[in-house]
N, C-alpha and C positions, 0 to 999 in steps of 0.2 A: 815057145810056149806062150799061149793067149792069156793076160790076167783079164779077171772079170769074176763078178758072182754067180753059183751056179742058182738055178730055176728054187733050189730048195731051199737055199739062205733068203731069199727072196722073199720065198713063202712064209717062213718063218718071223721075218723083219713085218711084215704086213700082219698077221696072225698077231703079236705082240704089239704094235699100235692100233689094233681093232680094239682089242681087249683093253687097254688104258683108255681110249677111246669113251669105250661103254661107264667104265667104271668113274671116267673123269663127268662125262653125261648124268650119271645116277646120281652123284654125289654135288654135283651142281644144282642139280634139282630140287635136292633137300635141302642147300642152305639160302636157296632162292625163298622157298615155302617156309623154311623159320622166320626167313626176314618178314614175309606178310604177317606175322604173330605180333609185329612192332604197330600196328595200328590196334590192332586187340588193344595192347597195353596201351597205347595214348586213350583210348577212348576210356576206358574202364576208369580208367586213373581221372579222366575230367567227370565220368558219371561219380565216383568217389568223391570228389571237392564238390560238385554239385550238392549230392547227399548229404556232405556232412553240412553245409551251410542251413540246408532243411532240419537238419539233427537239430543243430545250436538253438534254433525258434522254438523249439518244439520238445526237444530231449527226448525222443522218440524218431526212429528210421519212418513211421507212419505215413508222414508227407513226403516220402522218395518213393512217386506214383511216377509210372511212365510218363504222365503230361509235365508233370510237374521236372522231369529229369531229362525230356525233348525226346525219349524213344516213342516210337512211333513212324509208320508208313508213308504220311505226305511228305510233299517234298520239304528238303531244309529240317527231316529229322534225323536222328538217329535210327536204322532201321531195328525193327523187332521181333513181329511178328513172321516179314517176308525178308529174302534174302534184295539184297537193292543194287542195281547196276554201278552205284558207287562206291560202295564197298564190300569189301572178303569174308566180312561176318555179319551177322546179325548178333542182337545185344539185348540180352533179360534181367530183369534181376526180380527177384524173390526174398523176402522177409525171413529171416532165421528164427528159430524158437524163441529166441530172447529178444528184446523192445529194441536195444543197444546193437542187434546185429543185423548186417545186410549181406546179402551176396550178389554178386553181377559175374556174370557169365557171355562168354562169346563164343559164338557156335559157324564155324567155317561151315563158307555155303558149298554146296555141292552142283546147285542149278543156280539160275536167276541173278547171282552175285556178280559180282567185276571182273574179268576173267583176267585168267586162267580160273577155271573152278577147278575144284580138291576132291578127285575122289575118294578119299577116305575121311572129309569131315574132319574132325579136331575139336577141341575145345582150350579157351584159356577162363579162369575160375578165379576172381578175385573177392574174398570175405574179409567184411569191415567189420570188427566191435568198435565202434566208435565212444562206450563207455571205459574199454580198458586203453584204446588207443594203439591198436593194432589191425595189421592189415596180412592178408594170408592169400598169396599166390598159388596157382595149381596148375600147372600144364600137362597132361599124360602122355599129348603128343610132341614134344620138345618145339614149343613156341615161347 
């Protein structure tokens, strides 16, 4: 009697490392794409120290203008308006209804950015009250 595997255990043993395969692939992917959420958060966080040193002069978010906080398009800025060959987001921030509030926001690029681009975008969302001294993170897409 010949031992050996027949043609169907075979099948079966390939079938089942295809399939860990895919699932090891997918889930690779994801925490490849979380980890690029980690410059999000470095940059946010130095536009936040930026900002608030403008706050202290001023007592007022007012002067946390894009020139004033280095976002902007030429080179050697923070990008803003466009996505930029060096890095995975571009970076806004906008005035909250109170004088004491800021928000800055990073928005994964889709085109233009540093590749790999993200097709599905993202964002990471950081709010400053710098009168009560709080700081308020938001990620919907787990960055």
């Amino acid at each position: 009697m010949k031992k050996g595997f027949t043609l169907l255990e075979l099948l079966i043993v390939i079938i089942i490392v295809g399939v860990m395969a895919t699932l090891g692939l997918t889930q690779y992917t994801a925490v490849v794409e979380r980890s690029r959420g980690a410059e999000a958060r470095q940059i946010l966080g130095q536009l936040r120290s930026v900002c608030a040193a403008l706050y202290m002069d001023g007592n007022n978010v007012s002067m946390c203008t894009d020139g004033n906080l280095g976002l902007g398009n030429a080179a050697g800025q923070i990008p803003n308006t466009l996505c930029n060959q060096s890095h995975f987001f571009r970076y806004i921030q906008t005035a909250v209804t109170q004088p004491d509030q800021i928000s800055f926001q990073a928005l994964r690029c889709t085109a233009d950015g540093k590749s790999p681009q993200h097709t599905g975008g993202g964002t990471v969302t950081l709010v400053v009250d710098y009168g009560a001294g709080t700081a308020t993170w938001n990620s919907p897409n787990g960055y």
